[in-house]
PDB file of N, CA, C and O in Angstrom:
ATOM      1  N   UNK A   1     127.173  89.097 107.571  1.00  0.00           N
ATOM      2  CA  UNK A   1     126.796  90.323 108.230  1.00  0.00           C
ATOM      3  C   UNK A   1     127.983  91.000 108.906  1.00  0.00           C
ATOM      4  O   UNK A   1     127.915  92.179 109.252  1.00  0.00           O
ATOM      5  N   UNK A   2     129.100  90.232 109.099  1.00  0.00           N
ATOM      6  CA  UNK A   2     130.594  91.053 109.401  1.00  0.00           C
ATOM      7  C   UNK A   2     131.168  91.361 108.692  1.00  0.00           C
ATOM      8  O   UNK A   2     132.314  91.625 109.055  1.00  0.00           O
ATOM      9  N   UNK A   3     130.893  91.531 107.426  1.00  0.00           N
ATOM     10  CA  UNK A   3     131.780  92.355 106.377  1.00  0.00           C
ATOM     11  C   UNK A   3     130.817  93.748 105.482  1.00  0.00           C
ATOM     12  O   UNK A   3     129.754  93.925 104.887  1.00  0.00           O
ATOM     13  N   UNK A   4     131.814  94.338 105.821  1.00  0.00           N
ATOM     14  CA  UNK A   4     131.319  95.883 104.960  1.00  0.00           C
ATOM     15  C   UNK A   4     130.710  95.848 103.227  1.00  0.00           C
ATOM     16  O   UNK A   4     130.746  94.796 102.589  1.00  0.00           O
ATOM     17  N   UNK A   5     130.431  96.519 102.914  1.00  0.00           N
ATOM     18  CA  UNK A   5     129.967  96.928 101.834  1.00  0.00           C
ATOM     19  C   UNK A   5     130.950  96.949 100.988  1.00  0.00           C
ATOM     20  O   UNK A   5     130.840  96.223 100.000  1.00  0.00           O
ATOM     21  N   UNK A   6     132.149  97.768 101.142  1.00  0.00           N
ATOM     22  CA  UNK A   6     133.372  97.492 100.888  1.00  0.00           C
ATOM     23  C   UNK A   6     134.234  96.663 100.964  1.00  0.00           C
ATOM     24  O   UNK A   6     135.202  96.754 100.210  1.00  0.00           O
ATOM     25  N   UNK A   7     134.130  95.538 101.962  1.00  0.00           N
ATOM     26  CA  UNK A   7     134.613  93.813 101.813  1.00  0.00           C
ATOM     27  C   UNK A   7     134.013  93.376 101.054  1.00  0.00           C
ATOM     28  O   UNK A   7     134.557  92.585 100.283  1.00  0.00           O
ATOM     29  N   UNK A   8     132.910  93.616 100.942  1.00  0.00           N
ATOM     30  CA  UNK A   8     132.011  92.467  99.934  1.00  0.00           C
ATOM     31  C   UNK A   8     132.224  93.046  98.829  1.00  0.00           C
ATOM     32  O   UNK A   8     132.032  92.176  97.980  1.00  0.00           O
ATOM     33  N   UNK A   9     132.514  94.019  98.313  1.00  0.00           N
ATOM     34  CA  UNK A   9     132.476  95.137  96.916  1.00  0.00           C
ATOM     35  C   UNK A   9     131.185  94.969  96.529  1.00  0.00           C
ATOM     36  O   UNK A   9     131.012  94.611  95.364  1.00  0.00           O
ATOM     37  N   UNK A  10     130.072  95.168  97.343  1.00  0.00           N
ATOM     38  CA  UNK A  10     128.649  95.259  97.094  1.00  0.00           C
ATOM     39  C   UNK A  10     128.581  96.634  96.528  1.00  0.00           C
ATOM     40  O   UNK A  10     129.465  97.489  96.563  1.00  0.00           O
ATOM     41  N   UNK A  11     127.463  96.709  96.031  1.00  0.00           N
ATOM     42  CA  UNK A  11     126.931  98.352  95.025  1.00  0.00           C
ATOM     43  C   UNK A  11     125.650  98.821  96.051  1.00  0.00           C
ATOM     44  O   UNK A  11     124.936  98.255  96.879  1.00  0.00           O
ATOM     45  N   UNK A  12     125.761  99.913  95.612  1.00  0.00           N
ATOM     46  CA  UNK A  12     124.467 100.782  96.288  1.00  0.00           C
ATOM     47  C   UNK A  12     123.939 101.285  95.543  1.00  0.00           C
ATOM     48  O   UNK A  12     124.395 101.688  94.473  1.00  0.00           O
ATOM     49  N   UNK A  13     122.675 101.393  96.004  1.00  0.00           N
ATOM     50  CA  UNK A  13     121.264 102.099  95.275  1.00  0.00           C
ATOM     51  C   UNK A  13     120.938 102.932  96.162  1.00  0.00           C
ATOM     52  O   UNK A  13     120.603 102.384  97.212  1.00  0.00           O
ATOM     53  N   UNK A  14     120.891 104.244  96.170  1.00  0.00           N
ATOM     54  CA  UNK A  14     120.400 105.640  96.347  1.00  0.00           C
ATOM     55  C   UNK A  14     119.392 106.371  95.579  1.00  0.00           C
ATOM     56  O   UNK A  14     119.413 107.020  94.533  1.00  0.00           O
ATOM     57  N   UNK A  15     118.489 106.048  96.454  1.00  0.00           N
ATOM     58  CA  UNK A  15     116.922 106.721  95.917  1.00  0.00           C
ATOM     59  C   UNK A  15     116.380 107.563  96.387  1.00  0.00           C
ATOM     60  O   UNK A  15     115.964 107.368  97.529  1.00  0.00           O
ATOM     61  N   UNK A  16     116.098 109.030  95.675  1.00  0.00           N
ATOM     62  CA  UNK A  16     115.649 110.199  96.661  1.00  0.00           C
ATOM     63  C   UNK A  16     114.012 109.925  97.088  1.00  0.00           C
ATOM     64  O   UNK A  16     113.041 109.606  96.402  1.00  0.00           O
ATOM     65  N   UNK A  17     114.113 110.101  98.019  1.00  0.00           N
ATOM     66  CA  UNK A  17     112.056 110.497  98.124  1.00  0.00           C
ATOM     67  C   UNK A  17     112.072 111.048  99.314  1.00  0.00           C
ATOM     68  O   UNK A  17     112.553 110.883 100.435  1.00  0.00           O
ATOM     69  N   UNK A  18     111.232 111.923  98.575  1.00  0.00           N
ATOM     70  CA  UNK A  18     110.871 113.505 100.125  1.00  0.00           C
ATOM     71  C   UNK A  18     109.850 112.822 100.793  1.00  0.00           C
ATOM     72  O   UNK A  18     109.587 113.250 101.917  1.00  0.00           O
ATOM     73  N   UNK A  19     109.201 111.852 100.374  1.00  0.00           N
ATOM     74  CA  UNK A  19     107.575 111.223 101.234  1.00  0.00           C
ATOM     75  C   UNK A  19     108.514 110.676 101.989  1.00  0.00           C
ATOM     76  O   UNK A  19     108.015 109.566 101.806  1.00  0.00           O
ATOM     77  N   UNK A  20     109.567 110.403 102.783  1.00  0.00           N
ATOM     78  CA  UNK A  20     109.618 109.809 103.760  1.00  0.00           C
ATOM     79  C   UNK A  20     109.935 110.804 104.827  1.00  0.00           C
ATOM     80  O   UNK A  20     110.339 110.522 105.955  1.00  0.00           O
ATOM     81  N   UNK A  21     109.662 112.248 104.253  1.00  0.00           N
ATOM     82  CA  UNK A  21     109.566 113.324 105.165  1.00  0.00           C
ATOM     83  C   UNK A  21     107.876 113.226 105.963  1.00  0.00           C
ATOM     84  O   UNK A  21     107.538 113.689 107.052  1.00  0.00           O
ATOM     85  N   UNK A  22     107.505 112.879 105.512  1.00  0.00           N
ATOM     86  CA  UNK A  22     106.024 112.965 105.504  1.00  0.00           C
ATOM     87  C   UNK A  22     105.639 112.881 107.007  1.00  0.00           C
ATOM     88  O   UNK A  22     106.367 112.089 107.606  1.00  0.00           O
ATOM     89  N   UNK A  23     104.634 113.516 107.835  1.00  0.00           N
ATOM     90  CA  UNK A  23     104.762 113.870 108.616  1.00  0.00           C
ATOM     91  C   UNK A  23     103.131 113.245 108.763  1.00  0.00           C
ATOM     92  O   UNK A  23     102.304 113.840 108.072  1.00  0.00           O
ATOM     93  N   UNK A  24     102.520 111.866 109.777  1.00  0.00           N
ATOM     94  CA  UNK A  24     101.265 111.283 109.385  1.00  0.00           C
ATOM     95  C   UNK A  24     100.821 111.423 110.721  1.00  0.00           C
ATOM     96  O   UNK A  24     100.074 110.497 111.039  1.00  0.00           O
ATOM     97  N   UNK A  25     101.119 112.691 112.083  1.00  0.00           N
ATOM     98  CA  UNK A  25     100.885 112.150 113.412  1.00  0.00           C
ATOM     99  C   UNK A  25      99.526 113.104 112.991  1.00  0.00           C
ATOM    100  O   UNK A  25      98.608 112.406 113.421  1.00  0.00           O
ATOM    101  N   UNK A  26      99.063 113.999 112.545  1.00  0.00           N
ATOM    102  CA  UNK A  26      97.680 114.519 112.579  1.00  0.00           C
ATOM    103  C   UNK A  26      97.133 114.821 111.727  1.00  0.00           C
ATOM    104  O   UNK A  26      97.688 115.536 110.893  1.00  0.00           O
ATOM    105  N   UNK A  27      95.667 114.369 111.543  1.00  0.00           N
ATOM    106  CA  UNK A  27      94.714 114.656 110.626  1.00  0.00           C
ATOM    107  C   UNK A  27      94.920 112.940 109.905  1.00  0.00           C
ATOM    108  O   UNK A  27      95.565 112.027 110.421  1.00  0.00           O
ATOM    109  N   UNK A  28      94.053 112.889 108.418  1.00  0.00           N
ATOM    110  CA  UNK A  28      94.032 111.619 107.718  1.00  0.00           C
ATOM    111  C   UNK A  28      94.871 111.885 105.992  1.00  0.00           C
ATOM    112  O   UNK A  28      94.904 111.172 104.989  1.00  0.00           O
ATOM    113  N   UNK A  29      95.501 113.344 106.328  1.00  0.00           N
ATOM    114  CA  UNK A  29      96.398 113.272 105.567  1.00  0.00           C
ATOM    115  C   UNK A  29      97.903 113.790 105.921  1.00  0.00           C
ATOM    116  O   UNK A  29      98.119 114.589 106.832  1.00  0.00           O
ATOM    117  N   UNK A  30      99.093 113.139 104.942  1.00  0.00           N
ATOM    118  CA  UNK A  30     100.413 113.568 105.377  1.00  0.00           C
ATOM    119  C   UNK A  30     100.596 114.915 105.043  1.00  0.00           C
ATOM    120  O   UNK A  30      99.918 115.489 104.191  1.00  0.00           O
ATOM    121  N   UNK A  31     101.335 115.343 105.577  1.00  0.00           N
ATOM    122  CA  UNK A  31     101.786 116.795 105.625  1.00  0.00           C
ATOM    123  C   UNK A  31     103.535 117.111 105.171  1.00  0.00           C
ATOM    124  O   UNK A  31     104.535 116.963 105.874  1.00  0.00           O
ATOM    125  N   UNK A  32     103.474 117.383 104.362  1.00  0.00           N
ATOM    126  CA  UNK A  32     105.104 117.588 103.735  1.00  0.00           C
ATOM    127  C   UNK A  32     106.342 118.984 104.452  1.00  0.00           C
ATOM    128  O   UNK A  32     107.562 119.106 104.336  1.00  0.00           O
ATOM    129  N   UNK A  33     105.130 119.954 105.285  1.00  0.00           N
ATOM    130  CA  UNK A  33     105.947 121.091 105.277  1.00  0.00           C
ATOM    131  C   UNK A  33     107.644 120.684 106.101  1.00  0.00           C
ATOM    132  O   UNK A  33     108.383 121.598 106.466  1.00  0.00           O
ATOM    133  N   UNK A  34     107.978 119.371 106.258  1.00  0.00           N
ATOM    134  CA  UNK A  34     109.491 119.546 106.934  1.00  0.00           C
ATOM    135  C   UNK A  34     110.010 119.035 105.957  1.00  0.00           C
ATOM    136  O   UNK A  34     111.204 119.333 105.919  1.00  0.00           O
ATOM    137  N   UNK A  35     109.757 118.522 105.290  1.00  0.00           N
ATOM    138  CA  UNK A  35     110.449 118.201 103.895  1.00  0.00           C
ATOM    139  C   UNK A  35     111.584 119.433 103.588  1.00  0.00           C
ATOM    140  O   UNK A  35     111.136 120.570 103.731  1.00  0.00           O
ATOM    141  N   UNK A  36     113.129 119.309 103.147  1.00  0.00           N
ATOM    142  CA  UNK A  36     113.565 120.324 102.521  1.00  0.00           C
ATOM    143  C   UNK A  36     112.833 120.723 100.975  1.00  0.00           C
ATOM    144  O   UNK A  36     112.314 119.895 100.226  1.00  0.00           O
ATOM    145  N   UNK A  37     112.929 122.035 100.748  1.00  0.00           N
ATOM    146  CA  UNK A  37     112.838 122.503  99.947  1.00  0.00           C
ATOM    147  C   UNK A  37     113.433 121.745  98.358  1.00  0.00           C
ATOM    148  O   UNK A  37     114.554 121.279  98.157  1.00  0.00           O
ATOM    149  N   UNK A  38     112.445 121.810  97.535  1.00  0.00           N
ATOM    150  CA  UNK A  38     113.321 121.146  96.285  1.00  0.00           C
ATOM    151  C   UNK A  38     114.565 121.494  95.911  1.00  0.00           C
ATOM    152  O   UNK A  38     115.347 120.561  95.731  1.00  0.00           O
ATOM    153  N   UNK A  39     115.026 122.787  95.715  1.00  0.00           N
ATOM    154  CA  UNK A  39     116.739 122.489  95.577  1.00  0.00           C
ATOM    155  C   UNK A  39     117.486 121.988  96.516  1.00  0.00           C
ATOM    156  O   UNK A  39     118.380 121.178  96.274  1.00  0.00           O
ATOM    157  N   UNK A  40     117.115 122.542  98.039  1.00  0.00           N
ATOM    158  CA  UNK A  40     118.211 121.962  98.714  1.00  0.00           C
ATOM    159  C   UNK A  40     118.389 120.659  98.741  1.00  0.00           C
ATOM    160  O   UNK A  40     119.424 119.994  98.697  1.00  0.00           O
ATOM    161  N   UNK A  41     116.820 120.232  98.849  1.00  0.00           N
ATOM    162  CA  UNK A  41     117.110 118.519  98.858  1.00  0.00           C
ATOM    163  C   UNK A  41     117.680 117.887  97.920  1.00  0.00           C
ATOM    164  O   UNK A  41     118.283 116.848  98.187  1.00  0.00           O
ATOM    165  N   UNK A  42     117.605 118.464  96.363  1.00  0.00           N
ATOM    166  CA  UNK A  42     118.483 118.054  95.704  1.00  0.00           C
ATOM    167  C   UNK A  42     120.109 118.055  95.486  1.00  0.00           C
ATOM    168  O   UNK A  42     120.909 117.265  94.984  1.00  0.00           O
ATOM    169  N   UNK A  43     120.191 119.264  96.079  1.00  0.00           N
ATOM    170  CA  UNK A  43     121.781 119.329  96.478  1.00  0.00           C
ATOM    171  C   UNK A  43     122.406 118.373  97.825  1.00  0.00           C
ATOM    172  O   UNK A  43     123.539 117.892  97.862  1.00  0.00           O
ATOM    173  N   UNK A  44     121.506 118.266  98.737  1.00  0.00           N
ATOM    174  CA  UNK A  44     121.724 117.233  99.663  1.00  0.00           C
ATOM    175  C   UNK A  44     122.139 115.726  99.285  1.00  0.00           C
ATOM    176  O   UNK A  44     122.982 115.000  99.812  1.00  0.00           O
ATOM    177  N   UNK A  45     121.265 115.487  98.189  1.00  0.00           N
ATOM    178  CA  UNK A  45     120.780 114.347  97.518  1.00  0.00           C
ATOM    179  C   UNK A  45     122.227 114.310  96.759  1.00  0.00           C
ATOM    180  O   UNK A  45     122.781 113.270  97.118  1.00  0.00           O
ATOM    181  N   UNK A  46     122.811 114.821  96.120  1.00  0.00           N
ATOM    182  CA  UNK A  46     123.947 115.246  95.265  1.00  0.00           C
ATOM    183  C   UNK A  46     125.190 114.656  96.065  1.00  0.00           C
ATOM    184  O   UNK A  46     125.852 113.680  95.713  1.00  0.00           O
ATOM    185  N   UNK A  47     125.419 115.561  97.407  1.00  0.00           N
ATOM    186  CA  UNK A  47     126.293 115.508  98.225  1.00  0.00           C
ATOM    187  C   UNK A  47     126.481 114.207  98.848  1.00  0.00           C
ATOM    188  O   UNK A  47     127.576 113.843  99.276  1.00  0.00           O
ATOM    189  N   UNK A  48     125.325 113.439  98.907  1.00  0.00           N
ATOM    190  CA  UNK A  48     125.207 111.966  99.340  1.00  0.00           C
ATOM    191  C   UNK A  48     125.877 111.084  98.113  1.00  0.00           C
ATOM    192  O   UNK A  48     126.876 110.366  98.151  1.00  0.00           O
ATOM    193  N   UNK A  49     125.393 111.247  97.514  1.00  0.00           N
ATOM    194  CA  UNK A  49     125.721 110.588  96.183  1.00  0.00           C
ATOM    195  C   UNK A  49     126.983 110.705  95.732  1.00  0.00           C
ATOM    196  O   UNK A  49     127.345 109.772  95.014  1.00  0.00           O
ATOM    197  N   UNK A  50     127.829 111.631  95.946  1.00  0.00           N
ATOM    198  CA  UNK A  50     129.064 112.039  96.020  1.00  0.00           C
ATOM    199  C   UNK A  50     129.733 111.550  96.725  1.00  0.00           C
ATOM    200  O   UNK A  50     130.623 110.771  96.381  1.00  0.00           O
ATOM    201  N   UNK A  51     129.448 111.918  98.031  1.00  0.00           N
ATOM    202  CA  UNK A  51     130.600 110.726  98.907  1.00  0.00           C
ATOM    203  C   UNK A  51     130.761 109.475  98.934  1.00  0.00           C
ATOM    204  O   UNK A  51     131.838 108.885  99.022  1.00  0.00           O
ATOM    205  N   UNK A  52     129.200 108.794  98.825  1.00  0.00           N
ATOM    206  CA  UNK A  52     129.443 107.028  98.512  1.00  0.00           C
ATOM    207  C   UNK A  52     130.312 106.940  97.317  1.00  0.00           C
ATOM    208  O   UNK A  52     131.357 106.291  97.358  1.00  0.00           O
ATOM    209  N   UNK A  53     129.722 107.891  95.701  1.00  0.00           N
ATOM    210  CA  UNK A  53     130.914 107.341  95.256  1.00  0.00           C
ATOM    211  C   UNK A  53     132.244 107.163  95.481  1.00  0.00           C
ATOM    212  O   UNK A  53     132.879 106.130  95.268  1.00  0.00           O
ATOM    213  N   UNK A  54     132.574 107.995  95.834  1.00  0.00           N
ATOM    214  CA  UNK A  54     134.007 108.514  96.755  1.00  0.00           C
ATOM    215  C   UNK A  54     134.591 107.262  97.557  1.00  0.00           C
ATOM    216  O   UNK A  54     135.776 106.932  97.516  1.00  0.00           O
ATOM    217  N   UNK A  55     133.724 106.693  98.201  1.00  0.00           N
ATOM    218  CA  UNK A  55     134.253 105.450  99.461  1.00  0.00           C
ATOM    219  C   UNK A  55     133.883 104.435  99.141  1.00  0.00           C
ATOM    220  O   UNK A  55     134.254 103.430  99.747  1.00  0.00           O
ATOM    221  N   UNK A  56     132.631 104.339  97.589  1.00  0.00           N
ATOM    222  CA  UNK A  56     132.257 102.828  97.606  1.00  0.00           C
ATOM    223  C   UNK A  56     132.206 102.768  95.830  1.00  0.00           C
ATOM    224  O   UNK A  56     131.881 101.743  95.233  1.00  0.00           O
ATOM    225  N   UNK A  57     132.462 103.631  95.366  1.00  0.00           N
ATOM    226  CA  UNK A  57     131.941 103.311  93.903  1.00  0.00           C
ATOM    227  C   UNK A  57     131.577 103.176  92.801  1.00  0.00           C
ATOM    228  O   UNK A  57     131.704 103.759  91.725  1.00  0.00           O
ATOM    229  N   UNK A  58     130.728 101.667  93.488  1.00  0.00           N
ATOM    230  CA  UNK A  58     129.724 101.169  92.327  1.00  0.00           C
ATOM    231  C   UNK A  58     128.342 101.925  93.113  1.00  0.00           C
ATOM    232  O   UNK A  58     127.875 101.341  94.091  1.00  0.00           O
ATOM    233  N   UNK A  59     127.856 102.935  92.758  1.00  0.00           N
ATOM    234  CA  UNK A  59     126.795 103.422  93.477  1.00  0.00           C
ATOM    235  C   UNK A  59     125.792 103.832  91.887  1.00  0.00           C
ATOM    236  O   UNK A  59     126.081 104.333  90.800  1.00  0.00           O
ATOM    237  N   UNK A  60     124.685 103.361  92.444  1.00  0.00           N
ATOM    238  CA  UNK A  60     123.788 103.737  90.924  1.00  0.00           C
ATOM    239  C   UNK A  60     122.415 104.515  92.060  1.00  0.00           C
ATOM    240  O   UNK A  60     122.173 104.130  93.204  1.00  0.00           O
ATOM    241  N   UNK A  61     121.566 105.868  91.189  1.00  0.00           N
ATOM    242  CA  UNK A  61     120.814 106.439  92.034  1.00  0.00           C
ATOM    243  C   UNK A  61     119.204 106.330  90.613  1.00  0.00           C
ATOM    244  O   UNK A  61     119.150 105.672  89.574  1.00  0.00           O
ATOM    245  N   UNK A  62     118.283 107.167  91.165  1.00  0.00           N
ATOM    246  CA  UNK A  62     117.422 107.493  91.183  1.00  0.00           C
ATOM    247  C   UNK A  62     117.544 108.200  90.509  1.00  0.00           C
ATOM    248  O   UNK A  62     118.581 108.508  89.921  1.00  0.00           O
ATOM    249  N   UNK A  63     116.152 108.793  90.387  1.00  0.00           N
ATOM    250  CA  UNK A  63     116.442 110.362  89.554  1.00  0.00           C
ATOM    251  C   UNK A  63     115.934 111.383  90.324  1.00  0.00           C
ATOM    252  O   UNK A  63     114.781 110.998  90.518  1.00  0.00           O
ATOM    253  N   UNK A  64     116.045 112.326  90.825  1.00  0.00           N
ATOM    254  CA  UNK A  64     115.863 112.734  91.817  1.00  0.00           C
ATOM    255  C   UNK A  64     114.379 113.697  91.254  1.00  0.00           C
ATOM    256  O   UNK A  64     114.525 114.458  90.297  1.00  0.00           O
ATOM    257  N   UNK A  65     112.953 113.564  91.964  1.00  0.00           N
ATOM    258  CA  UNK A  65     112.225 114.116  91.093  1.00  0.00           C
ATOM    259  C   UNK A  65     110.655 113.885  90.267  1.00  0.00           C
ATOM    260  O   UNK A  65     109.651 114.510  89.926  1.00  0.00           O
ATOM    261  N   UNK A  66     111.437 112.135  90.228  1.00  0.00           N
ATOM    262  CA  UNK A  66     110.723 111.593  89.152  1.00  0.00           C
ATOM    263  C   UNK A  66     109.820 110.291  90.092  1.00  0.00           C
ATOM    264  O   UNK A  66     109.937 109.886  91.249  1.00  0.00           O
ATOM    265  N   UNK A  67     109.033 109.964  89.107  1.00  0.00           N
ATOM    266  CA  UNK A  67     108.064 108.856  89.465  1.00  0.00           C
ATOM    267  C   UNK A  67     109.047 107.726  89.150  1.00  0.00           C
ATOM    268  O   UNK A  67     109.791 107.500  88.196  1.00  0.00           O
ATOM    269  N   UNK A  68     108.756 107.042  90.407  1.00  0.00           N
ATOM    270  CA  UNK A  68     109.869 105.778  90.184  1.00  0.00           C
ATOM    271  C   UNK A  68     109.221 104.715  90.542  1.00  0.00           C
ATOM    272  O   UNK A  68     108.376 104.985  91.396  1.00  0.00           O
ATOM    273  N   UNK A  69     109.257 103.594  90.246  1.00  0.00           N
ATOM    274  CA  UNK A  69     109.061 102.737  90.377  1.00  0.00           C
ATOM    275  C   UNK A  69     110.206 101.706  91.087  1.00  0.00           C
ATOM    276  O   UNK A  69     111.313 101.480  90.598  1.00  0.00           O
ATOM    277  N   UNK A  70     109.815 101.273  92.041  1.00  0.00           N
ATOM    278  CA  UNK A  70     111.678 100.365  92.755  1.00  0.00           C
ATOM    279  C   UNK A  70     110.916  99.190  93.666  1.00  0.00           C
ATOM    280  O   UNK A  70     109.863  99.132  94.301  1.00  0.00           O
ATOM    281  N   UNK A  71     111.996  98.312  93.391  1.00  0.00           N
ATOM    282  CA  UNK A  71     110.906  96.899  93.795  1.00  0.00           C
ATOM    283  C   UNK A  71     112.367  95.942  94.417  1.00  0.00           C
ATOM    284  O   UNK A  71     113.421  96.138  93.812  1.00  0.00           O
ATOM    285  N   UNK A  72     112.374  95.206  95.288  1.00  0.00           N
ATOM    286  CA  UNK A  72     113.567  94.847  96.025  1.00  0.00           C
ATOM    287  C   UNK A  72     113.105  93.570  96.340  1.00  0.00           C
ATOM    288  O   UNK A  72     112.027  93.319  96.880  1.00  0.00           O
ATOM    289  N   UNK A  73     114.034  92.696  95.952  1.00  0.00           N
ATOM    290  CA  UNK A  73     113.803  91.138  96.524  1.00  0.00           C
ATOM    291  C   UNK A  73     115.324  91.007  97.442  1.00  0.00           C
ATOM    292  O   UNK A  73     116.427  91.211  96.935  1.00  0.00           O
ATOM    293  N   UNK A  74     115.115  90.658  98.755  1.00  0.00           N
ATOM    294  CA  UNK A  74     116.075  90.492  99.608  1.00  0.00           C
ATOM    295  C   UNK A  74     116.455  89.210  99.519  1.00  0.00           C
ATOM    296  O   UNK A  74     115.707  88.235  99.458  1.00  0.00           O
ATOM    297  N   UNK A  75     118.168  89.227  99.507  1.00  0.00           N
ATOM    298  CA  UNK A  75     119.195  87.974  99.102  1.00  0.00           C
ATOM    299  C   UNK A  75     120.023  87.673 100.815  1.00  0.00           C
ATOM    300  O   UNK A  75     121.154  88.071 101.096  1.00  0.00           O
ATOM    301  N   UNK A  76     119.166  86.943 101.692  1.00  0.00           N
ATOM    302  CA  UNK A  76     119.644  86.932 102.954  1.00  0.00           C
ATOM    303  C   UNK A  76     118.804  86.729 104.080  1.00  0.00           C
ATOM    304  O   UNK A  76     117.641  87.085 104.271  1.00  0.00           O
ATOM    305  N   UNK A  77     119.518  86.158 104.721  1.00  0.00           N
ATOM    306  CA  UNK A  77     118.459  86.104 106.081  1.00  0.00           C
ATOM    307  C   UNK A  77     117.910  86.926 107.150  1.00  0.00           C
ATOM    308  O   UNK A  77     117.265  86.574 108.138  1.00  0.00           O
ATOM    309  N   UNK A  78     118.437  88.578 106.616  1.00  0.00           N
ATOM    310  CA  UNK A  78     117.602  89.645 107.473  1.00  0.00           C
ATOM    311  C   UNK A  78     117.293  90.827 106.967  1.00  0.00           C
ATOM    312  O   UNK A  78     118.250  91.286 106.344  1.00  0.00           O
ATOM    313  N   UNK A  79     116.409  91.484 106.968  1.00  0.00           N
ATOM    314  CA  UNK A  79     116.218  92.846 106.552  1.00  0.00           C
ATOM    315  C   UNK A  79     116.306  93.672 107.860  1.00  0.00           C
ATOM    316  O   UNK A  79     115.940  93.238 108.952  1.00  0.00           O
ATOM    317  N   UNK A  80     116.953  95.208 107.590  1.00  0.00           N
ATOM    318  CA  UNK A  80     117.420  96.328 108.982  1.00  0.00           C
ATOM    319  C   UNK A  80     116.257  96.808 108.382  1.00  0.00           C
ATOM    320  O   UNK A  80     115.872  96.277 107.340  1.00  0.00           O
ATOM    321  N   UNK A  81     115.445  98.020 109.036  1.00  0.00           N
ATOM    322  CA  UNK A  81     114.639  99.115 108.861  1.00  0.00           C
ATOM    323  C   UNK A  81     115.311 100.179 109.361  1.00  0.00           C
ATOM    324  O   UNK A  81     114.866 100.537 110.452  1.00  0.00           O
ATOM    325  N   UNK A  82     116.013 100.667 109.047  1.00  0.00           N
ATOM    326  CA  UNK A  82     116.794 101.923 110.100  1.00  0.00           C
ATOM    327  C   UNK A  82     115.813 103.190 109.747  1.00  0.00           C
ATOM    328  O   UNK A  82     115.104 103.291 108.746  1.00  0.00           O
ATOM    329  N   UNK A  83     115.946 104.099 110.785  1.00  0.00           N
ATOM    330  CA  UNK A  83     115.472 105.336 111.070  1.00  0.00           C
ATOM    331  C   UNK A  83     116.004 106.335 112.203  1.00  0.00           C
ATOM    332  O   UNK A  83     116.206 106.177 113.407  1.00  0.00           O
ATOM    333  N   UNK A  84     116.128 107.255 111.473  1.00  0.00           N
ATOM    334  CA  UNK A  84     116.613 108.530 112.071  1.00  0.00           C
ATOM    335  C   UNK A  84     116.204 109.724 112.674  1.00  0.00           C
ATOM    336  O   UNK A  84     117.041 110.552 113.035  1.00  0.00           O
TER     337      UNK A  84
END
């Protein structure tokens, strides 16, 4: 856990999804309106994807868009949840 992404020459996975815009404080359904807009978010999405390669890489993404399917088995003794 003291070495970078870049010490370890670990790879990244970058996956777009606007549902984590999703907005669940009222009513019994989510509400998308803070979500960016589909291009910008895709250009956002772009710009992200751009710089990791830039500083790290081996970066493989998503498709930005699409029905995905993504399934993660953790190699370690902790999982972060970060949020912003």
């Amino acid at each position: 856990m003291n070495l970078s992404l870049t010490q370890t020459q670990g790879e990244l996975l970058l996956v777009p999804q606007f549902t984590l815009a999703a907005d669940t404080h009222k009513g019994s359904r989510p509400g998308f309106s803070t979500a960016a807009p589909r291009d910008l978010g895709r250009q956002l999405f772009d710009t992200l994807v751009q710089a990791a390669r830039a500083r790290h890489g081996r970066v493989e993404t998503g498709v930005f868009g699409a029905h995905m399917r993504v399934s993660l088995t953790n190699d370690g003794p902790v999982t972060f949840w970060l949020e912003s």
